[in-house]
Phi, psi and omega in degrees: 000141169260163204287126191091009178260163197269182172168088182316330179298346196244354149283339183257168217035065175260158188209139169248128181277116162273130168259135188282355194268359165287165175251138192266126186300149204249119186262340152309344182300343168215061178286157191215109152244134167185206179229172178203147228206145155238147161239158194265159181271019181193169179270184212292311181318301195295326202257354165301298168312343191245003163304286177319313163338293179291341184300302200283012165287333182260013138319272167351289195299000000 
C-alpha cells in the first residue's frame, strides 16, 4: 500500500496490552477553583486593530 492509503486488512487482529493492576487516570484530581485576570498594555481598540493588522500581513504573504 502507499502512503496515506487505507487498507481495513491491516486493522484487524489488532491486540492491545492493558496491564490489569493499572490505575485509571483521574482527570479531576487536580481541579483548581479560582480566577485569573491579565492587564493589557493598549485598549480594546489598539489590540483589535493591530489583530488586524497581522491578519491582512497574512492576507499579503
Amino acid at each position: 500500500m502507499g502512503f496515506g492509503s487505507y487498507d481495513e486488512s491491516e486493522q484487524k487482529d489488532q491486540s492491545v496490552d492493558e496491564d490489569d493492576d493499572s490505575e485509571a487516570v483521574n482527570v479531576h484530581e487536580e481541579d483548581h477553583e479560582g480566577e485569573v485576570s491579565f492587564e493589557a498594555e493598549g485598549s480594546t481598540e489598539d489590540l483589535v486593530g493591530r489583530l488586524q493588522e497581522m491578519k491582512d500581513e497574512d492576507d499579503d504573504e
